[in-house]
LUMVO-61376 format. One line per field, with one value per residue: x negated, y, z negated of N, C-alpha, C in turn; residue number from 1. Coordinates in pm, whole numbers. Example, Ala and Ser with C-alpha at 12.3 -4.5 7.8 and 13.67 -1.06 7.14 Angstrom:
n_c1 = [-1319; -1285];
n_c2 = [-569; -225];
n_c3 = [-780; -708];
ca_c1 = [-1230; -1367];
ca_c2 = [-450; -106];
ca_c3 = [-780; -714];
c_c1 = [-1320; -1290];
c_c2 = [-330; 3];
c_c3 = [-780; -787];
dofi = [1; 2];
//
This chain:
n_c1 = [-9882; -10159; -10239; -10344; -10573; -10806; -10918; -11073; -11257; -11331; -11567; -11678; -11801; -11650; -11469; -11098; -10955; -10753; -10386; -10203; -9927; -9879; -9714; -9482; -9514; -9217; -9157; -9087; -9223; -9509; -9723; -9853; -10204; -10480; -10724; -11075; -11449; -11736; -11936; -12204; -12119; -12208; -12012; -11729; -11364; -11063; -10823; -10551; -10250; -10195; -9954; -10048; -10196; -10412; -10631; -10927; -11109; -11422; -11620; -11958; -12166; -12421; -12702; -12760; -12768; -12496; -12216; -12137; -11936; -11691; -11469; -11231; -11035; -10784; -10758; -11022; -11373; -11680; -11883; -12269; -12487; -12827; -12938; -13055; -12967; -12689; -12466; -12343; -11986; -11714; -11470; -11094; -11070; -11282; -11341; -11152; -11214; -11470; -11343; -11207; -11421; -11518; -11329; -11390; -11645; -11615; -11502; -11677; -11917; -11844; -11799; -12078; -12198; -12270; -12055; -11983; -12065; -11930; -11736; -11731; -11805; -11572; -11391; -11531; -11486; -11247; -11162; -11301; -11410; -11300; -11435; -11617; -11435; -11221; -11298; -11453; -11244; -11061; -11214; -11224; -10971; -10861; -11062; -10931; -10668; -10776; -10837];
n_c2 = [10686; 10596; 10456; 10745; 10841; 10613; 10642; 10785; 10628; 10431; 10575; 10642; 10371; 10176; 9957; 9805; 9601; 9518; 9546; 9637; 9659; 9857; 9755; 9913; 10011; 9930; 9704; 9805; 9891; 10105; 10183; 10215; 10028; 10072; 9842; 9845; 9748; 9791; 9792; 9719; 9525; 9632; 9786; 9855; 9903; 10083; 10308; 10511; 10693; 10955; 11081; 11425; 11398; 11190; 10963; 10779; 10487; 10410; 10125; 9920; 9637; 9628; 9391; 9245; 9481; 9594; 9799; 10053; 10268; 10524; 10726; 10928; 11171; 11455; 11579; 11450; 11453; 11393; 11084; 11027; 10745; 10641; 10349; 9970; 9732; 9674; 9382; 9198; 9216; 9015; 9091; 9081; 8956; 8905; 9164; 9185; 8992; 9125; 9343; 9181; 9142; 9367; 9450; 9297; 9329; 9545; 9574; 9394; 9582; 9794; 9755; 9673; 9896; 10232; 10285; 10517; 10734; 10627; 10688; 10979; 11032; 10925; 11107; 11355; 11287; 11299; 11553; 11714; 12064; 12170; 12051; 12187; 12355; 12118; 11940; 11791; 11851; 11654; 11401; 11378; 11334; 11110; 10928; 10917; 10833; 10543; 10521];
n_c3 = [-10150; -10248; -10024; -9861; -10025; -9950; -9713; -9832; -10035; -9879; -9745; -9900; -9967; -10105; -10086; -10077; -10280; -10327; -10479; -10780; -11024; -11263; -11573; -11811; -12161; -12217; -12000; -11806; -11416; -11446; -11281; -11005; -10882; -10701; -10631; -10618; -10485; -10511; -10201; -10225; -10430; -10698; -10824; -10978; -10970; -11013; -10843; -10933; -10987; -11241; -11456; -11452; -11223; -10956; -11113; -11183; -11180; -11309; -11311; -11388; -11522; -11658; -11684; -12001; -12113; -12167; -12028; -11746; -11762; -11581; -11587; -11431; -11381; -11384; -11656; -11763; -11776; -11551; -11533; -11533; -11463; -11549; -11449; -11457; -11204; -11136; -11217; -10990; -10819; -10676; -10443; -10553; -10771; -10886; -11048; -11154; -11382; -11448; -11604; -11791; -11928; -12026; -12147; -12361; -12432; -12572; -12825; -12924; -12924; -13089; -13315; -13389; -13485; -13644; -13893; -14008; -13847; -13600; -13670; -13655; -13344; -13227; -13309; -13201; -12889; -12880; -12990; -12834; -12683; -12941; -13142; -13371; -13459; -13564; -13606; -13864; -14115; -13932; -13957; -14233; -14303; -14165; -14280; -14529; -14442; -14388; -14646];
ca_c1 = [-9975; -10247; -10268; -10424; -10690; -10827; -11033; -11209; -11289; -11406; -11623; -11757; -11846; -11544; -11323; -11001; -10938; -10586; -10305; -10126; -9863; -9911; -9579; -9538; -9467; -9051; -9152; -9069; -9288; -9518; -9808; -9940; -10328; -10556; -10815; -11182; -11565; -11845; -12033; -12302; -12064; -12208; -11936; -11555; -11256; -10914; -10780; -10403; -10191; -10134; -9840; -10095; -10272; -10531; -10717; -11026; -11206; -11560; -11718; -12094; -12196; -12592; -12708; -12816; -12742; -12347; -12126; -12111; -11794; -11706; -11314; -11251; -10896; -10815; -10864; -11169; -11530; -11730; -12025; -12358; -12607; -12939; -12928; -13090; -12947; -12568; -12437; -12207; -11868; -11632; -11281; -11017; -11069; -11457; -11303; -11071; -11352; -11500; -11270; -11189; -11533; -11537; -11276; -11426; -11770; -11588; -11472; -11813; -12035; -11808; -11822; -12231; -12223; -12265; -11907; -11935; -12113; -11864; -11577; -11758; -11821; -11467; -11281; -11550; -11476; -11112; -11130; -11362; -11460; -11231; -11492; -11661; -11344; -11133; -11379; -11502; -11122; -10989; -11274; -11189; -10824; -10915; -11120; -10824; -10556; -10796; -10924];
ca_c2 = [10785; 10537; 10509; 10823; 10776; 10482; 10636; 10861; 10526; 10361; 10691; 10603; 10248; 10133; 9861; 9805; 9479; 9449; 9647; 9594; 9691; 9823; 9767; 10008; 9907; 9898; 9631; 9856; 9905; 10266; 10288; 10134; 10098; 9983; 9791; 9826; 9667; 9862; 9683; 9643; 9478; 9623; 9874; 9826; 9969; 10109; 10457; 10515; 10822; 10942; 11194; 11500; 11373; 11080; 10855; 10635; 10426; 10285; 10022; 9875; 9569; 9581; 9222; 9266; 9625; 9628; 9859; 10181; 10322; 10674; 10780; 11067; 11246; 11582; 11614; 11403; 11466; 11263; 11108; 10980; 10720; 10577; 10200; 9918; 9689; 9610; 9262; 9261; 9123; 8971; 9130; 9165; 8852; 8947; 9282; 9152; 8897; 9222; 9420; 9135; 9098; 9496; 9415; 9173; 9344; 9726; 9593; 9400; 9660; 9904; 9634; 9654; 10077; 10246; 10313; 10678; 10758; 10585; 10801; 11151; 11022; 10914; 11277; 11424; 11306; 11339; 11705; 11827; 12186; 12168; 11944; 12211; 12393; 12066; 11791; 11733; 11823; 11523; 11300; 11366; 11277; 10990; 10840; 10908; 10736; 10457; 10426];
ca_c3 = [-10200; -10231; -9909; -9827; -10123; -9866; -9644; -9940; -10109; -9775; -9719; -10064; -9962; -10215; -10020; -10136; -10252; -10346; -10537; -10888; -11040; -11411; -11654; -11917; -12304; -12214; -11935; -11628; -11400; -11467; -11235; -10923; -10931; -10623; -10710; -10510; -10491; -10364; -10081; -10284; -10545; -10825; -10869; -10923; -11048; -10982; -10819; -10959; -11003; -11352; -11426; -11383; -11104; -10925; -11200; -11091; -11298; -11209; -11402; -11374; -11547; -11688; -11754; -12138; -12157; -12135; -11931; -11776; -11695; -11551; -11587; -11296; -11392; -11404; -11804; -11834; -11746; -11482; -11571; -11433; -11588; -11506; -11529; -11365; -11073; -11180; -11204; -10856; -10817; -10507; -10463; -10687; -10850; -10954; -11051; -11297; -11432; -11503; -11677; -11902; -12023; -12014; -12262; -12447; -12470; -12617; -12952; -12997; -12968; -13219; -13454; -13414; -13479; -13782; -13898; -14032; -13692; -13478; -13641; -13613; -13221; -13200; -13373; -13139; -12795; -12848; -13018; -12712; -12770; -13092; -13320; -13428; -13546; -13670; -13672; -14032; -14132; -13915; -14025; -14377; -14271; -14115; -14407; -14646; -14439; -14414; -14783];
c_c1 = [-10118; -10342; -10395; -10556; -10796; -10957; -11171; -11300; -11377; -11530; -11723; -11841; -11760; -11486; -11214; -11005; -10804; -10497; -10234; -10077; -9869; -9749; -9593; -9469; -9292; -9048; -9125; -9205; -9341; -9617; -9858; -10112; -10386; -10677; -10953; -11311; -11618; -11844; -12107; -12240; -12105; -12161; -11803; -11466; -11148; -10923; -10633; -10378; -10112; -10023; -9892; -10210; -10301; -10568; -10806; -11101; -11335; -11624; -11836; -12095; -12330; -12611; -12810; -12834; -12564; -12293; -12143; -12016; -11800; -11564; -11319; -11041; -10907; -10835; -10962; -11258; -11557; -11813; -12145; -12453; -12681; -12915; -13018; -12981; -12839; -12566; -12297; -12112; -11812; -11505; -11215; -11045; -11229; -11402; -11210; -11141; -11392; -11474; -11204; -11371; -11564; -11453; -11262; -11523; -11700; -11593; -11616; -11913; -11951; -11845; -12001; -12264; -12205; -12099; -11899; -12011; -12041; -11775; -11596; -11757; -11650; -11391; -11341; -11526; -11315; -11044; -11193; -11426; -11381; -11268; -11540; -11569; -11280; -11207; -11414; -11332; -11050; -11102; -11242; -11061; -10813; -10959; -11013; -10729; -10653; -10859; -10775];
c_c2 = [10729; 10506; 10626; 10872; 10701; 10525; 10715; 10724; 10452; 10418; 10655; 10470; 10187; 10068; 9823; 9697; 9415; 9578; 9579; 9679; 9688; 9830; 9799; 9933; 9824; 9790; 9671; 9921; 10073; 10290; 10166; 10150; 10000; 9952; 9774; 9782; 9778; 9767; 9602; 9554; 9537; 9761; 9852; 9883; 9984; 10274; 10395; 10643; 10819; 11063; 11317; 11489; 11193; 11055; 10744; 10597; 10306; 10236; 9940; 9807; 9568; 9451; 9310; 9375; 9678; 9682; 10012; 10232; 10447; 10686; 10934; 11075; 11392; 11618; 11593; 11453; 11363; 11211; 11022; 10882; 10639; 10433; 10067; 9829; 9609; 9498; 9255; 9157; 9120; 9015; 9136; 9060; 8893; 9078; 9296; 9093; 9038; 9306; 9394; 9105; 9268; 9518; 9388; 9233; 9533; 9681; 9558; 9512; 9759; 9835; 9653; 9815; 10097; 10358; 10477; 10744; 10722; 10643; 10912; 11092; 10984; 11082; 11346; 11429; 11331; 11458; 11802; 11920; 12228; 12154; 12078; 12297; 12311; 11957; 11778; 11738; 11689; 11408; 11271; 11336; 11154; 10844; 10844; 10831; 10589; 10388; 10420];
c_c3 = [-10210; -10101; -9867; -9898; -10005; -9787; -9705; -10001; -10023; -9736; -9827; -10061; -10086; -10096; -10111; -10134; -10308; -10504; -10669; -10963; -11242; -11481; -11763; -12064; -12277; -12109; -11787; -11536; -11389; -11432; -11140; -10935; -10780; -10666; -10603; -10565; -10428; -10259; -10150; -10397; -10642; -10883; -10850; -11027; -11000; -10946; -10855; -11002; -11158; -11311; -11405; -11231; -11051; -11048; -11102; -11218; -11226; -11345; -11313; -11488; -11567; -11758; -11890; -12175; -12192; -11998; -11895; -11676; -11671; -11516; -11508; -11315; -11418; -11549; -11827; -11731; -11667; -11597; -11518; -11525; -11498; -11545; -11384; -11247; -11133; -11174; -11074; -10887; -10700; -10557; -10594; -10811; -10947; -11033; -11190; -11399; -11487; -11599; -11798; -11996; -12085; -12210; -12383; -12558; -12600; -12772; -13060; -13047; -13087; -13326; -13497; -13489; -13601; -13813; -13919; -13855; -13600; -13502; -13578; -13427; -13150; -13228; -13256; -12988; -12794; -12912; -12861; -12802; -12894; -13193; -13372; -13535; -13626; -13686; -13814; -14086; -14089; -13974; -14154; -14389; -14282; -14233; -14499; -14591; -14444; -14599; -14885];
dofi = [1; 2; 3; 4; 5; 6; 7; 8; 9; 10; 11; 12; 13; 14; 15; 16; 17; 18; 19; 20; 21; 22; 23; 24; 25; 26; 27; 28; 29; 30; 31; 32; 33; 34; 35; 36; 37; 38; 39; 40; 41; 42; 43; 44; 45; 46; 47; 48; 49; 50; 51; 52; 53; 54; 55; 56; 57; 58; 59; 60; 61; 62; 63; 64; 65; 66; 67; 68; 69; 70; 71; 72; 73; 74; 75; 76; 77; 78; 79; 80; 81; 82; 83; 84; 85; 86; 87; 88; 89; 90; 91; 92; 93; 94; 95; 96; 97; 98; 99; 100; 101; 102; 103; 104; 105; 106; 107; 108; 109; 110; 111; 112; 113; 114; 115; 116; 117; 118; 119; 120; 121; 122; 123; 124; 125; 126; 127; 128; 129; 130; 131; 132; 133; 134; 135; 136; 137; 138; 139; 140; 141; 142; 143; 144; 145; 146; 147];
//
């Protein structure tokens, strides 16, 4: 199935640079993912098939700005951002390098954010068009299981 992904990605200036095999909590394996580079290197990620569809994930590297990622599935939203001249990477190996610092860098910056602002932004991207009906309700949830 990946496969035929291949030449959209190539079309894209995405080369494929090798395939892996994700294993789900029970240890069996529960999702192949190919793993690609732009040209220009300074774009990389994975195409893999979730249970309603394709999944791609592109990550960009800004030196002293962070990351900017763009998740492409059929529930989520694209998205587009202005940024200057990525930090590039080589094959799968640069790609992974990436994804662990991608890693690395997510929990820092929450840690830097102002906490009541990072919940409402949390309740709100995962209510959607819902926050305005249950958002403050789950926030006020939220704060009670944690206090």
């Amino acid at each position: 199935m990946l496969e035929r992904a291949e030449p959209d990605l190539e079309w894209s200036g995405l080369e494929p640079v090798g395939d892996l095999h994700e294993l789900g909590e029970d240890g069996r394996p529960a999702a192949a993912v190919r793993w690609f580079v732009s040209r220009q290197g300074g774009v990389w990620g994975w195409l893999g098939l979730s249970p309603t569809g394709p999944a791609m994930l592109l990550v960009s590297q800004v030196p002293g700005a962070g990351f900017v990622t763009t998740l492409r599935s059929p529930p989520a939203p694209s998205a587009v951002a202005a940024m200057r001249e990525p930090t590039p990477v080589e094959g799968l190996e640069g790609a992974l390098e990436g994804m662990a610092a991608l890693k690395a860098h997510v929990p820092a910056w929450r840690a830097a954010q102002d906490p009541d602002e990072l919940l409402r932004a949390d309740v709100k991207r995962i209510l959607g068009d819902q926050f305005e009906d249950l958002g403050e309700a789950m926030v006020m949830l939220v704060r009670m299981e944690e206090g």
